[in-house]
C-alpha positions in Angstrom: 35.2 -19.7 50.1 31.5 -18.3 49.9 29.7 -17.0 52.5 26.7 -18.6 53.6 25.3 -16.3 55.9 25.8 -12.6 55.9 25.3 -11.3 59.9 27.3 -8.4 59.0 24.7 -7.4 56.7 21.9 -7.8 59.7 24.0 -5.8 62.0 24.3 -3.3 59.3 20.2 -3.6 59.2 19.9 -3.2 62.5 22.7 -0.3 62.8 20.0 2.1 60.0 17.9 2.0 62.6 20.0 3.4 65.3 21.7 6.0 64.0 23.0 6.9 67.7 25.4 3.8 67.7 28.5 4.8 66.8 30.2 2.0 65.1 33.2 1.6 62.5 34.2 -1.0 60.3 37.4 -2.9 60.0 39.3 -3.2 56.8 40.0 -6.9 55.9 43.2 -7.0 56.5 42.6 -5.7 60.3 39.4 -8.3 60.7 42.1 -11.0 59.7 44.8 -9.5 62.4 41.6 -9.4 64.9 40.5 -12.6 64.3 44.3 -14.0 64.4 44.6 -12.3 67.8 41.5 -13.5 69.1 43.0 -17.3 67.8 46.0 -17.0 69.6 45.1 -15.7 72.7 41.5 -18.1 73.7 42.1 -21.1 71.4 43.8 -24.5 72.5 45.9 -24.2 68.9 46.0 -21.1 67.7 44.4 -21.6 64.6 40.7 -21.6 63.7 38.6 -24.4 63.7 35.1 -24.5 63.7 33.3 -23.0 66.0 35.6 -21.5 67.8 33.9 -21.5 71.1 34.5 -25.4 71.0 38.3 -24.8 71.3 38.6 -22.4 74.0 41.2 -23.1 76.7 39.9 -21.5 79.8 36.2 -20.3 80.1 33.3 -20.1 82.1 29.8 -20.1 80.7 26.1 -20.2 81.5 23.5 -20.8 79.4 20.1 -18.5 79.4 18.4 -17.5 76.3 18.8 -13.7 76.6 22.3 -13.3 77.9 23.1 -11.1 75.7 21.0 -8.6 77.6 23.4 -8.4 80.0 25.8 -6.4 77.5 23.9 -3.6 78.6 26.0 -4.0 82.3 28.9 -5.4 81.5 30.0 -3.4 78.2 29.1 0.3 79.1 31.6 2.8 77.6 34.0 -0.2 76.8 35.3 0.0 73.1 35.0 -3.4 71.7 34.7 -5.6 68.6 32.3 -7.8 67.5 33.5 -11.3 65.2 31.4 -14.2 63.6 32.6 -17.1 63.0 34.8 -17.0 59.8 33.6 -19.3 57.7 29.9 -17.3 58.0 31.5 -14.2 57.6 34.9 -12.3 57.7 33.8 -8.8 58.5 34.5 -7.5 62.2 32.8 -4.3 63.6 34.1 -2.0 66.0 31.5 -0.2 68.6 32.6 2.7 70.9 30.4 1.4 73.3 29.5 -2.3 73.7 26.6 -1.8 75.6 25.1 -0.3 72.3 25.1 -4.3 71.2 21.8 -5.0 73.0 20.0 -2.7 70.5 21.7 -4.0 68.0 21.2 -7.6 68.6 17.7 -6.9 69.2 16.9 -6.3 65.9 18.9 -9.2 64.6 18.0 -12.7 64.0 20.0 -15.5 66.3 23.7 -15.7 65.2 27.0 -17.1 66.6 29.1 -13.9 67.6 32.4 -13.1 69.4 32.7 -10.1 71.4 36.5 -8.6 72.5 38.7 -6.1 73.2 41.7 -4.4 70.5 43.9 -5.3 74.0 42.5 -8.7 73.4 42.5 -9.4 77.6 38.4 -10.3 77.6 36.5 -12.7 74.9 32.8 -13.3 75.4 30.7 -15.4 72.8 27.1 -16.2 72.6 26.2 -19.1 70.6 23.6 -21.0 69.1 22.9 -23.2 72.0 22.2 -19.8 74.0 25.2 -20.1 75.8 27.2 -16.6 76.8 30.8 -17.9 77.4 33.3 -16.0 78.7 37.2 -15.8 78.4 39.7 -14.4 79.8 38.8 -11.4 82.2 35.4 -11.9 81.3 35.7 -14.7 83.2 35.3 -13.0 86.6 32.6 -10.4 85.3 30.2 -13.4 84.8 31.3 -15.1 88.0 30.5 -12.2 90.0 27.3 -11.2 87.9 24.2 -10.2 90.2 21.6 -11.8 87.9 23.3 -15.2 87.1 23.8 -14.9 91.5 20.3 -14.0 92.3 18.8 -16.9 89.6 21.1 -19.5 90.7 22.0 -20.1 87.4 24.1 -22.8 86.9 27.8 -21.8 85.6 29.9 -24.1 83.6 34.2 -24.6 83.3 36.4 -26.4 81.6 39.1 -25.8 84.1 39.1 -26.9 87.9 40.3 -24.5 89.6 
């Protein structure tokens, strides 16, 4: 299958110019086990189907255009990975800190991206709708976030509990 877009060439853009962001990246065969973990743990199947973030089983999201901001809180000295969606490309990148993503994403065009854990106990996705959705103990973290509190944004389940 080709690839039609190449975000882990952008990140890898964005990543020359940040040379502080320590960053690995994943051999293919451990972006497949990644991805097959993140499948298996936040998908109604198990198995991918496209976009992912339509087949999560339990999430809560919110939508606001720079979200992914938020990163910055949220992801300080965490170790985490960061996925696309598959069929755009395969490649998975590991950060030693996740809060580095806000750089990075700030010198990247808009893409669909997956954010987790090697434990696999958190998923958070931003998509193309501008929608940060989270998964799994993410879940609470976005619940309990100041700014969507303070905004009154408006938080969205697919559970109701």
């Amino acid at each position: 299958m080709s690839t039609i877009f190449k975000h882990s060439s952008e990140v890898l853009d964005a990543l020359d110019n940040l040379p502080q962001v320590n960053y690995s990246l994943l051999s293919h065969d451990d972006s497949r086990e990644a991805l097959a973990k993140l499948l298996g743990s936040f998908t109604q199947e198990g198995v991918y189907k496209y976009p992912i973030w339509e087949n999560l089983t339990d999430f809560v999201s919110v939508q606001y255009e720079y979200a992914w901001e938020w990163f910055g809180e949220m992801l300080v000295d965490r170790e985490v990975l960061l996925l696309f969606e598959p069929e755009d490309d395969w490649q998975v990148f590991k950060f030693s800190n996740g809060a580095d993503l806000v750089d990075v994403f700030n010198n990247c065009y808009s893409f669909v991206f997956y954010i987790t854990t090697e434990s696999n106990n958190s998923l958070i996705c931003f998509n193309d709708h501008n929608f940060l959705i989270a998964s799994g103990d993410a879940k609470k973290w976005l619940v309990n976030f100041e700014t969507v509190k303070e905004n009154k944004l408006i938080l969205n389940t697919n559970k109701n509990d």
